[in-house]
mmCIF file of the N, C-alpha and C atoms, coordinates in Angstrom:
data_MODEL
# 
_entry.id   MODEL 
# 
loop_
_atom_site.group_PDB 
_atom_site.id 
_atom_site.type_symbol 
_atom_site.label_atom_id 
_atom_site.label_alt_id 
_atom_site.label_comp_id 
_atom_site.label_asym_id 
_atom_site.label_entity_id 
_atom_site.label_seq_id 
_atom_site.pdbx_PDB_ins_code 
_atom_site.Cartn_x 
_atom_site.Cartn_y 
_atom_site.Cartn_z 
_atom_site.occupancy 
_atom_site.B_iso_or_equiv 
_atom_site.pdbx_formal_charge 
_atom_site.auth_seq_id 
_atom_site.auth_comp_id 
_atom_site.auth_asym_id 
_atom_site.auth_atom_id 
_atom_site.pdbx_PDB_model_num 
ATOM 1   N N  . UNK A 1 1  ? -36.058 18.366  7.650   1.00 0.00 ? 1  UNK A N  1 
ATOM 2   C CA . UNK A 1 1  ? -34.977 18.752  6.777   1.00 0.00 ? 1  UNK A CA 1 
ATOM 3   C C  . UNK A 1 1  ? -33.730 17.950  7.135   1.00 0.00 ? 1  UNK A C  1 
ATOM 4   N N  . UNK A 1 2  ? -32.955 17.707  5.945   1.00 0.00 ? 2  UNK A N  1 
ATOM 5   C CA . UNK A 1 2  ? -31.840 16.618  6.565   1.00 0.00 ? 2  UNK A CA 1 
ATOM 6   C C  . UNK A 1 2  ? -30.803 17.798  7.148   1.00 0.00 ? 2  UNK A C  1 
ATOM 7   N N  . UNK A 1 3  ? -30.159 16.925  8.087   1.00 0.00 ? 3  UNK A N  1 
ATOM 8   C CA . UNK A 1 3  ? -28.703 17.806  8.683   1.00 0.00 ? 3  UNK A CA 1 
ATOM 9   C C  . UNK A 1 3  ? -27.733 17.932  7.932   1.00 0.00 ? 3  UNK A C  1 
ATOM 10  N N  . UNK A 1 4  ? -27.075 19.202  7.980   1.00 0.00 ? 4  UNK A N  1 
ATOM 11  C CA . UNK A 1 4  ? -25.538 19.179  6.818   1.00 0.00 ? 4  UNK A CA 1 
ATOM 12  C C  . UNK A 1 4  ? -24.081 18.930  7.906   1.00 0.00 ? 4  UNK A C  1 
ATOM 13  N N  . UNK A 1 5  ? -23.542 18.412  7.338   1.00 0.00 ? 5  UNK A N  1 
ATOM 14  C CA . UNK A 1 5  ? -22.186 18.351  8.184   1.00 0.00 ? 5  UNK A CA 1 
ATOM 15  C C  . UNK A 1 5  ? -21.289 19.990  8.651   1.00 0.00 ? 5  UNK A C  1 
ATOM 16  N N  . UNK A 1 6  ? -20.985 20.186  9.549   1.00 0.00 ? 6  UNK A N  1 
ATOM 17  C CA . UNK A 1 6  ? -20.228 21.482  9.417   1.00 0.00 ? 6  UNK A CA 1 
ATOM 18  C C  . UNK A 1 6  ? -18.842 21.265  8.510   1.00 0.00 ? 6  UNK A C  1 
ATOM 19  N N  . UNK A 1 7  ? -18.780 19.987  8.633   1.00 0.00 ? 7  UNK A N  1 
ATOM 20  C CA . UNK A 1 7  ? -17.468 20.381  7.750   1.00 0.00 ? 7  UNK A CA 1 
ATOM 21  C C  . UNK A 1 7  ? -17.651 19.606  6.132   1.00 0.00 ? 7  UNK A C  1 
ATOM 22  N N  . UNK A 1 8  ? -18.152 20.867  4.859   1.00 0.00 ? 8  UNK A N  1 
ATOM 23  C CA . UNK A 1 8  ? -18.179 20.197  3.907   1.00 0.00 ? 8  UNK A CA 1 
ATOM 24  C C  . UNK A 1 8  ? -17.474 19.536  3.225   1.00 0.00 ? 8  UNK A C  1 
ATOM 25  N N  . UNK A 1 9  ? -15.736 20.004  3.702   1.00 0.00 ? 9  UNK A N  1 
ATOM 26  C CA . UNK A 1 9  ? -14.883 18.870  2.539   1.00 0.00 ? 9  UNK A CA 1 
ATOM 27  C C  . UNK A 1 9  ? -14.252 17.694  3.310   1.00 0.00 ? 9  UNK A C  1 
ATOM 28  N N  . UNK A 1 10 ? -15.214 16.851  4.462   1.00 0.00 ? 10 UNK A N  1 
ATOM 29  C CA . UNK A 1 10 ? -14.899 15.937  4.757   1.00 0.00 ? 10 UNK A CA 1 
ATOM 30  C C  . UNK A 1 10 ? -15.475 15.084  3.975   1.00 0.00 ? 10 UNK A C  1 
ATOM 31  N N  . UNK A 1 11 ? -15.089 13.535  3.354   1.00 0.00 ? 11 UNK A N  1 
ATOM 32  C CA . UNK A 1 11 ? -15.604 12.622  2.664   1.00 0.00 ? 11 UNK A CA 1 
ATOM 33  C C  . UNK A 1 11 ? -17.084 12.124  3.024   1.00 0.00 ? 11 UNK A C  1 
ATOM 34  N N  . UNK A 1 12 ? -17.825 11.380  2.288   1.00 0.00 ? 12 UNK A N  1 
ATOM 35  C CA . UNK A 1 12 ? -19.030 11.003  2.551   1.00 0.00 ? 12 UNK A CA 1 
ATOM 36  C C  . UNK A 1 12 ? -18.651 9.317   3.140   1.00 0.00 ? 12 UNK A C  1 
ATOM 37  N N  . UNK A 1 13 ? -17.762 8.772   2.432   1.00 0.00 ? 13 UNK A N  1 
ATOM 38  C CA . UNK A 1 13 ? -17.030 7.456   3.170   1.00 0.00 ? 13 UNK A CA 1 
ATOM 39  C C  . UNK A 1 13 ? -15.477 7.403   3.153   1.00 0.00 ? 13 UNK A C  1 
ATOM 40  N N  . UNK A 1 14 ? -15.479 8.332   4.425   1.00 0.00 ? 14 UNK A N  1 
ATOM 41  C CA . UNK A 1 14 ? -13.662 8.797   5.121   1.00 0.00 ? 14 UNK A CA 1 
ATOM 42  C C  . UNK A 1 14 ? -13.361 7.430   5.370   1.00 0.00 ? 14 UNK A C  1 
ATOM 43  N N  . UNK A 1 15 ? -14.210 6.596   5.662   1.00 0.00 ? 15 UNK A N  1 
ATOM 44  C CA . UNK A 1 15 ? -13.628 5.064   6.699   1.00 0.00 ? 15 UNK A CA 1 
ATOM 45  C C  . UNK A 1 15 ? -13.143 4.952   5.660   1.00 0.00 ? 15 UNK A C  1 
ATOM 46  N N  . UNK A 1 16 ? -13.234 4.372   4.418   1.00 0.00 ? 16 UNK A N  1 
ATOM 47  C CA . UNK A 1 16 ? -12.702 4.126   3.430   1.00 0.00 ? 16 UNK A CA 1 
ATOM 48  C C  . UNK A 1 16 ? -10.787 4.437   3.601   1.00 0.00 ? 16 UNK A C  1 
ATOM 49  N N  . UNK A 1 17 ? -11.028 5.679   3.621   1.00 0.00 ? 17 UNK A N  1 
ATOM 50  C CA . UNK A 1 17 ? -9.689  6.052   3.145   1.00 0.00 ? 17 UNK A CA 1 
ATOM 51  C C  . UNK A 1 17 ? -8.642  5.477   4.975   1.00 0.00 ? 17 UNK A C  1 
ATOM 52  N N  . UNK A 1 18 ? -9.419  5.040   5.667   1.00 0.00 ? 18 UNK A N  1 
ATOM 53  C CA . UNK A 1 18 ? -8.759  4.776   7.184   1.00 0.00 ? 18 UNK A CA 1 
ATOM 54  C C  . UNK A 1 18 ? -8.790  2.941   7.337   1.00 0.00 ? 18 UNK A C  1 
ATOM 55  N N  . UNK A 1 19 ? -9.740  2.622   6.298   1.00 0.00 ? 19 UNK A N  1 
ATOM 56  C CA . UNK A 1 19 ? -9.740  0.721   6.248   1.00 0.00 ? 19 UNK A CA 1 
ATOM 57  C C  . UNK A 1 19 ? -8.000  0.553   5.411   1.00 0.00 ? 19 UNK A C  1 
ATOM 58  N N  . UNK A 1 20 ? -8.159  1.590   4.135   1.00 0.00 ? 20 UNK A N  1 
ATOM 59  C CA . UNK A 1 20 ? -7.139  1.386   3.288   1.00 0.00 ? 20 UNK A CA 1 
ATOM 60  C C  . UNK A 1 20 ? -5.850  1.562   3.970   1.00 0.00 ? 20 UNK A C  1 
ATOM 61  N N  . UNK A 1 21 ? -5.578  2.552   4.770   1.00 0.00 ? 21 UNK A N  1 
ATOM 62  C CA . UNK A 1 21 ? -4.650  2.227   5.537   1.00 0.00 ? 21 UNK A CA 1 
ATOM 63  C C  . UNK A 1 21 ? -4.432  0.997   6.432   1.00 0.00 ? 21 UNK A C  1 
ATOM 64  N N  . UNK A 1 22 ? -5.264  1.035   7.481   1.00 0.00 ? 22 UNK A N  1 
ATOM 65  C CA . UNK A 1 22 ? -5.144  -0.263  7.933   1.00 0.00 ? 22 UNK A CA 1 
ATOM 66  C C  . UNK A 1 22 ? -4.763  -1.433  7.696   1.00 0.00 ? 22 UNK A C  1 
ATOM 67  N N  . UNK A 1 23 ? -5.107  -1.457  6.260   1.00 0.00 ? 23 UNK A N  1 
ATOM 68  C CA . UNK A 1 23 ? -5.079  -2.738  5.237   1.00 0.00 ? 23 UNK A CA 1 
ATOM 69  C C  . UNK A 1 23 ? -3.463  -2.725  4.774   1.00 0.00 ? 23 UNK A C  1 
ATOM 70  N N  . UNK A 1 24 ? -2.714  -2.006  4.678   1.00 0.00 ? 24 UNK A N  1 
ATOM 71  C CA . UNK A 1 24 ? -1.221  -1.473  4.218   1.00 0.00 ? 24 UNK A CA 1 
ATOM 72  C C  . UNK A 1 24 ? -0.610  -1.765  5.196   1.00 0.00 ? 24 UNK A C  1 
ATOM 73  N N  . UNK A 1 25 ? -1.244  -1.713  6.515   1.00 0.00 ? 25 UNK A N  1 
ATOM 74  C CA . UNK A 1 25 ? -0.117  -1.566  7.498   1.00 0.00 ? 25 UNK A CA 1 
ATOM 75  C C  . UNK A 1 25 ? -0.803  -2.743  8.038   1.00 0.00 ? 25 UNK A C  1 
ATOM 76  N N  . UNK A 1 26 ? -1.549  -3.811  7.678   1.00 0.00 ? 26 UNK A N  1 
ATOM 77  C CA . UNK A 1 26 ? -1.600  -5.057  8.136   1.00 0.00 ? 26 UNK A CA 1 
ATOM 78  C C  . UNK A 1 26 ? -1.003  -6.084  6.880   1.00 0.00 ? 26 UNK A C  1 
ATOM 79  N N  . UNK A 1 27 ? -0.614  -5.649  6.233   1.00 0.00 ? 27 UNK A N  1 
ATOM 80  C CA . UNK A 1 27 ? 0.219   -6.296  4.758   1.00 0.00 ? 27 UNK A CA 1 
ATOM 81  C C  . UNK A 1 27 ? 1.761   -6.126  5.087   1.00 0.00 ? 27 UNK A C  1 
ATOM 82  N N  . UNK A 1 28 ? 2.193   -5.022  5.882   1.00 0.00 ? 28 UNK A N  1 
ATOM 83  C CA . UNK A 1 28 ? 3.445   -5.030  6.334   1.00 0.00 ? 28 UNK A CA 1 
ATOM 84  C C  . UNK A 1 28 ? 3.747   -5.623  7.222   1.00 0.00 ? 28 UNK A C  1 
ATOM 85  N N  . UNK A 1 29 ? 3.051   -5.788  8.078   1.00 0.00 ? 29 UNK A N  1 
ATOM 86  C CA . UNK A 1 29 ? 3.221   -6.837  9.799   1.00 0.00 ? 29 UNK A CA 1 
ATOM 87  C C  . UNK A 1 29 ? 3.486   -8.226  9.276   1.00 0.00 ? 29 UNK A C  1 
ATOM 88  N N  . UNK A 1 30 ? 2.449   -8.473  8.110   1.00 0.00 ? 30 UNK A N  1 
ATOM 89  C CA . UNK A 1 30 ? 2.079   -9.945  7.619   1.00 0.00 ? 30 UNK A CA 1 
ATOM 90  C C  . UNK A 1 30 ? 3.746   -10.296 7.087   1.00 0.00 ? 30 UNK A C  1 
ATOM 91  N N  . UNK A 1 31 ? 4.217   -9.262  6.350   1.00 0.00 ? 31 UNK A N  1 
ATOM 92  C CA . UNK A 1 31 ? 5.096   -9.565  5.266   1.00 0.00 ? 31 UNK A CA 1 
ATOM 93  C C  . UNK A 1 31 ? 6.495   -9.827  6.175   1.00 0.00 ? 31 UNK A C  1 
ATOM 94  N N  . UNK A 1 32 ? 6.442   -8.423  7.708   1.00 0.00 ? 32 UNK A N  1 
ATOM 95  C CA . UNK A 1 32 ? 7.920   -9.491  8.331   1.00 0.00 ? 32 UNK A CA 1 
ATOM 96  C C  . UNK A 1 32 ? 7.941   -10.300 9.350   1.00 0.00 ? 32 UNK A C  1 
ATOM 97  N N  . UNK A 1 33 ? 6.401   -10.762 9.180   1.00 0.00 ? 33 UNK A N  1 
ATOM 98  C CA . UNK A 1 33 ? 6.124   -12.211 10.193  1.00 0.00 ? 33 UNK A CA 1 
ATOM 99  C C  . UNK A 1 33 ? 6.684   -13.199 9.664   1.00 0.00 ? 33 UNK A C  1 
ATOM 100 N N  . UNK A 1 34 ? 6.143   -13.259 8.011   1.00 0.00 ? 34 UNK A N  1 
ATOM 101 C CA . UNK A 1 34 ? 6.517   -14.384 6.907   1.00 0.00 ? 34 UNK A CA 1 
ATOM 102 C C  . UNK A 1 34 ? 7.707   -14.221 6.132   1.00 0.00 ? 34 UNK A C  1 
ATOM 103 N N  . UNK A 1 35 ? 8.692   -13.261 6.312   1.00 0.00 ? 35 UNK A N  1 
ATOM 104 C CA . UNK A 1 35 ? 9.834   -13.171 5.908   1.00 0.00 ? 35 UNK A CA 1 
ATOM 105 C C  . UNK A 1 35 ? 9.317   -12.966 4.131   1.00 0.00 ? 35 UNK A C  1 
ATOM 106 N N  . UNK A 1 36 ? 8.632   -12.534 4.034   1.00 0.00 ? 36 UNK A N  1 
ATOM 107 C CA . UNK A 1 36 ? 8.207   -12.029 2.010   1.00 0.00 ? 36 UNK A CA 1 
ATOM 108 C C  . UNK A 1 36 ? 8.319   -10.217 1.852   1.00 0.00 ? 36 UNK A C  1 
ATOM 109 N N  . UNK A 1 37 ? 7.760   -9.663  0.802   1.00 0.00 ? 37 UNK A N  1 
ATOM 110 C CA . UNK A 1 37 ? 7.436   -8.448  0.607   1.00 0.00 ? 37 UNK A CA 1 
ATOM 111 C C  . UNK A 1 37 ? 5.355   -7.958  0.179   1.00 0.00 ? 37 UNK A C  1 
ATOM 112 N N  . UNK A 1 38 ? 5.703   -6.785  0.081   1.00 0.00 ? 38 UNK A N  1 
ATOM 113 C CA . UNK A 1 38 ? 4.470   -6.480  -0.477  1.00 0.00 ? 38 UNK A CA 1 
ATOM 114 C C  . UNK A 1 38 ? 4.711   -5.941  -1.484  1.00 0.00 ? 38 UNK A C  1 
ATOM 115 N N  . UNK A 1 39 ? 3.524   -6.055  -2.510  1.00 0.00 ? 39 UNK A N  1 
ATOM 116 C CA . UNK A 1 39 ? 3.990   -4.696  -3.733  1.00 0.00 ? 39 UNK A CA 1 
ATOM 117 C C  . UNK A 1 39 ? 2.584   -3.755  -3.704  1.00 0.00 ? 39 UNK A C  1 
ATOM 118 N N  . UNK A 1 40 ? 2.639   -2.516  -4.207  1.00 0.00 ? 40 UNK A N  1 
ATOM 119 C CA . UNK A 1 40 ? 2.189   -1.666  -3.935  1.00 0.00 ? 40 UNK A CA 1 
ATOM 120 C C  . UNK A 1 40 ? 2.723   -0.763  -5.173  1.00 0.00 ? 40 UNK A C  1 
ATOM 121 N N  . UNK A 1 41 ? 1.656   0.210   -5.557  1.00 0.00 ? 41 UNK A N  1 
ATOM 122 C CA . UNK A 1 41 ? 1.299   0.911   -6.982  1.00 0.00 ? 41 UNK A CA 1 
ATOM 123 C C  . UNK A 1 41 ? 1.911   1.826   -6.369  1.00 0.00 ? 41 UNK A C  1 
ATOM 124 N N  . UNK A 1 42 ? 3.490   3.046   -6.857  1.00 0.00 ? 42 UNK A N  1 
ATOM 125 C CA . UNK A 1 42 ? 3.182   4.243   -6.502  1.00 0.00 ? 42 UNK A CA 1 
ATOM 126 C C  . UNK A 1 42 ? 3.197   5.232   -7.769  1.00 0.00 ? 42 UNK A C  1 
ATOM 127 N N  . UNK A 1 43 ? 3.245   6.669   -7.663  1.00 0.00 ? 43 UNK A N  1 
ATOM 128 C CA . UNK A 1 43 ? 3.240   7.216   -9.500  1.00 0.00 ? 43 UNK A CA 1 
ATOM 129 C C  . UNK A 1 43 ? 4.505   6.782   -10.249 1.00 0.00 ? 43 UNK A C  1 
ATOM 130 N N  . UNK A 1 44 ? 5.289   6.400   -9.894  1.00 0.00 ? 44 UNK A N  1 
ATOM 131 C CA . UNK A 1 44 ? 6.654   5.778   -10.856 1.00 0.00 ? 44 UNK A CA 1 
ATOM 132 C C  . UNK A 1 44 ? 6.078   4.427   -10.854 1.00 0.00 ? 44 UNK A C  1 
ATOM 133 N N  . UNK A 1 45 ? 5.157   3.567   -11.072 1.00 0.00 ? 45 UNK A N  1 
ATOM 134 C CA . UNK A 1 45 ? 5.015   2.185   -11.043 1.00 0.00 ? 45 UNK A CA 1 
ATOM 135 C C  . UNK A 1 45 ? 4.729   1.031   -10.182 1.00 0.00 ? 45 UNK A C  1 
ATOM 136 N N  . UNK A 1 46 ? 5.020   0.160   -10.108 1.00 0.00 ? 46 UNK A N  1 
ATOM 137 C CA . UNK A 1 46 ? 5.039   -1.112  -9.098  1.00 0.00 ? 46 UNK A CA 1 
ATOM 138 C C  . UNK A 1 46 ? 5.981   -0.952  -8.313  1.00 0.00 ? 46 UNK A C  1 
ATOM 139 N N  . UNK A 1 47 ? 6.200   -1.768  -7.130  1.00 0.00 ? 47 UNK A N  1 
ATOM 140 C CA . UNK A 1 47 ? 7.326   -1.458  -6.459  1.00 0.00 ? 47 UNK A CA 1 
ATOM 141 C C  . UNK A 1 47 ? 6.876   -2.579  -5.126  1.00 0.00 ? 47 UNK A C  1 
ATOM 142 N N  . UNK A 1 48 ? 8.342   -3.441  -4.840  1.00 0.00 ? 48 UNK A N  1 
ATOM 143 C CA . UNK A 1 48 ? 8.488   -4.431  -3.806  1.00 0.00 ? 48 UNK A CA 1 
ATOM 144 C C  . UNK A 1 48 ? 8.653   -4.069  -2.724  1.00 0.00 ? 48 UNK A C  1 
ATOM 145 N N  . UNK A 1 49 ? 8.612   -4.127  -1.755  1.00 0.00 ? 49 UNK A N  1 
ATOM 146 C CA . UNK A 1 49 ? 8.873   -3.409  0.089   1.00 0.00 ? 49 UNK A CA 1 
ATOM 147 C C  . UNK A 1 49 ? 9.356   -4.853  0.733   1.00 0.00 ? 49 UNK A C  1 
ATOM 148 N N  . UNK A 1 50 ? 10.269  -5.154  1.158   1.00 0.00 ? 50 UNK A N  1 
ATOM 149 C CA . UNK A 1 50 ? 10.699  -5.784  1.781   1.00 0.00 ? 50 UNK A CA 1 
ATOM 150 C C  . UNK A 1 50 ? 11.052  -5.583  3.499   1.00 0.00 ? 50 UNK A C  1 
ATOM 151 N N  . UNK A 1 51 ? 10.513  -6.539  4.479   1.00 0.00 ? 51 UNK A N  1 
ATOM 152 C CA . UNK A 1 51 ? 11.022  -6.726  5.776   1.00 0.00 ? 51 UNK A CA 1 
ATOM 153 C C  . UNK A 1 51 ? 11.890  -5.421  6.204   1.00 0.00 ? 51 UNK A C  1 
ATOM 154 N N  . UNK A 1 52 ? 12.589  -5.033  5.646   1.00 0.00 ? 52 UNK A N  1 
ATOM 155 C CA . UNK A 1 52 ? 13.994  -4.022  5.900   1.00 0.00 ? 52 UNK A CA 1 
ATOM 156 C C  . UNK A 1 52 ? 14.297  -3.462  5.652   1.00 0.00 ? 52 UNK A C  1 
ATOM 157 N N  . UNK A 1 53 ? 13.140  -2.580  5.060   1.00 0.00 ? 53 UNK A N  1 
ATOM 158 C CA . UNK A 1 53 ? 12.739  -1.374  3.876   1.00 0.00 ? 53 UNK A CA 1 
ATOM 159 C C  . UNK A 1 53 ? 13.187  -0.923  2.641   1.00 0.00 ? 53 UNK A C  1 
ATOM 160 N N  . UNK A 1 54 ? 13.730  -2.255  2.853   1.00 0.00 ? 54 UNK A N  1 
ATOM 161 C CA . UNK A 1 54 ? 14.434  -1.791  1.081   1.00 0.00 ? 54 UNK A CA 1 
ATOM 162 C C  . UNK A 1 54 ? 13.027  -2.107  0.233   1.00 0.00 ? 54 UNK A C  1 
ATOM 163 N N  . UNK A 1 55 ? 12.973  -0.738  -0.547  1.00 0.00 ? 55 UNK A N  1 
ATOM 164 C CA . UNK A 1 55 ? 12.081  -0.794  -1.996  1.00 0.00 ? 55 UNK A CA 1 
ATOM 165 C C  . UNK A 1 55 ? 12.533  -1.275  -3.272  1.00 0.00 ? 55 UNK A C  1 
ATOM 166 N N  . UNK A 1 56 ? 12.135  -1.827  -3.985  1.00 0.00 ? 56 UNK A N  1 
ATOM 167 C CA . UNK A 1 56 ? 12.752  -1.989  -5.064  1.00 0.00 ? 56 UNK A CA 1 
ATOM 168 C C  . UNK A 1 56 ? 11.877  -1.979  -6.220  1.00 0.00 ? 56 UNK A C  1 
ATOM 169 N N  . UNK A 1 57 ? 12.083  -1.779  -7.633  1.00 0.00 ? 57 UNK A N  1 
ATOM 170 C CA . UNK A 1 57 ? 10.996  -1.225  -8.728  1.00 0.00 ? 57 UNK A CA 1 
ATOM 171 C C  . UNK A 1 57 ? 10.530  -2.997  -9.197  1.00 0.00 ? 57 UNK A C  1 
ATOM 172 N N  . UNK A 1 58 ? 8.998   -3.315  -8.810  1.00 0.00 ? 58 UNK A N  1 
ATOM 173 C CA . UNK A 1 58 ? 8.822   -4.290  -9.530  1.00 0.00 ? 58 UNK A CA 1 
ATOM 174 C C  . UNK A 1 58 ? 9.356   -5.345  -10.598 1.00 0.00 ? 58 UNK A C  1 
ATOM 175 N N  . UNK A 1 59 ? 9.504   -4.055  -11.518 1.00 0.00 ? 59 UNK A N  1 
ATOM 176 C CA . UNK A 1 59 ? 9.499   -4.723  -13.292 1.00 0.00 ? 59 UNK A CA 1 
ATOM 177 C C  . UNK A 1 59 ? 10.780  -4.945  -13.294 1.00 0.00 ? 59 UNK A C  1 
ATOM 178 N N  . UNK A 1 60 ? 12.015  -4.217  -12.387 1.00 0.00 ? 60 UNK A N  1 
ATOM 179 C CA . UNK A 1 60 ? 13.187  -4.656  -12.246 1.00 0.00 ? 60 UNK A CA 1 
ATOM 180 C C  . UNK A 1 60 ? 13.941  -6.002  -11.487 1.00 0.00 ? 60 UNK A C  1 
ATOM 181 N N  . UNK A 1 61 ? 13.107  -6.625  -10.780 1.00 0.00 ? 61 UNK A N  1 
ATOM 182 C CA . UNK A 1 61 ? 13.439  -7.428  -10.120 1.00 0.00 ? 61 UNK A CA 1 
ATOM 183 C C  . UNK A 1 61 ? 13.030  -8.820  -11.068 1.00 0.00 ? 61 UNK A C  1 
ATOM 184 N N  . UNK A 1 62 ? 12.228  -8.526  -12.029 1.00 0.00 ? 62 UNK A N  1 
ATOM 185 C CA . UNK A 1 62 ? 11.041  -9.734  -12.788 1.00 0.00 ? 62 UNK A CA 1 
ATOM 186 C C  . UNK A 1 62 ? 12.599  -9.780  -13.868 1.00 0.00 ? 62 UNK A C  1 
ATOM 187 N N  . UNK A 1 63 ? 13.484  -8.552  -14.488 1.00 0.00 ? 63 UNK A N  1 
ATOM 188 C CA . UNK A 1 63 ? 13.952  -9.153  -15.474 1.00 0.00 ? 63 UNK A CA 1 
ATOM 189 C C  . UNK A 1 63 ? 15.123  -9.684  -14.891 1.00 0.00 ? 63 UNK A C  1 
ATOM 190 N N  . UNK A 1 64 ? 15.613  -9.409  -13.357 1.00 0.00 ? 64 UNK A N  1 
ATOM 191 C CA . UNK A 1 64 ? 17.076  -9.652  -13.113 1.00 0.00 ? 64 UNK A CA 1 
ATOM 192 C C  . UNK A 1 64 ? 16.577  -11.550 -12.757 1.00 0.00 ? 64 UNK A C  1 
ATOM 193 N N  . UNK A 1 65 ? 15.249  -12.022 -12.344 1.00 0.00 ? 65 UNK A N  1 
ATOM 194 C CA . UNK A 1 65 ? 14.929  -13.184 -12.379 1.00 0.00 ? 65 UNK A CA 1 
ATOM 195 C C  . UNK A 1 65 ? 15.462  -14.120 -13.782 1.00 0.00 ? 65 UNK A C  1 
ATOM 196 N N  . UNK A 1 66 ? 14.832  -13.426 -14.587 1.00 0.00 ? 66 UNK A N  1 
ATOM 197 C CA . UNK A 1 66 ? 14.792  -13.869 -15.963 1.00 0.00 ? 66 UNK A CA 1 
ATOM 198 C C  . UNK A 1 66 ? 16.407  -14.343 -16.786 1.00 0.00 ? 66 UNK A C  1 
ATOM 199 N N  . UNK A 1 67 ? 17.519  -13.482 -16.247 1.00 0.00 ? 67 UNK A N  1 
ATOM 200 C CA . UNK A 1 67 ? 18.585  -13.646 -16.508 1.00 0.00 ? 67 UNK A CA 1 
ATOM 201 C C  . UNK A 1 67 ? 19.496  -14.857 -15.989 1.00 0.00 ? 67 UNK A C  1 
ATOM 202 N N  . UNK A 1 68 ? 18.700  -15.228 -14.712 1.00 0.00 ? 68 UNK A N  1 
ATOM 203 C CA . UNK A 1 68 ? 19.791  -16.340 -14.100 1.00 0.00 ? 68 UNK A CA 1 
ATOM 204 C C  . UNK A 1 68 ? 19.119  -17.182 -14.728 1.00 0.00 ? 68 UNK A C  1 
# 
């Protein structure tokens, strides 16, 4: 008979959700080695992270480009 986990509402692939971190917080190291940002999806949209934690909204930064 197969074994059940004692704990049923742990994930079937948790690594998953512990690579994805990893992966975020090796995109931030990268970003103030190289002096750039990352962008990253949150529920209000896109959004830039810069070296020095300033966030800023994607789609806002694309039109203040567009103007100069």
């Amino acid at each position: 008979m197969l074994e059940q986990d004692d704990n049923p509402k742990e994930r079937k692939f948790a690594w998953v959700d512990k690579w994805a971190k990893m992966t975020g917080e090796r995109a931030r190291i990268d970003a103030k080695v190289n002096n750039t940002y990352i962008v990253y999806k949150t529920k209000n949209g896109l959004v830039k992270e810069y070296p020095n934690g300033e966030v800023i909204p994607f789609n806002a930064m694309d039109q203040e480009d567009e103007n100069e």
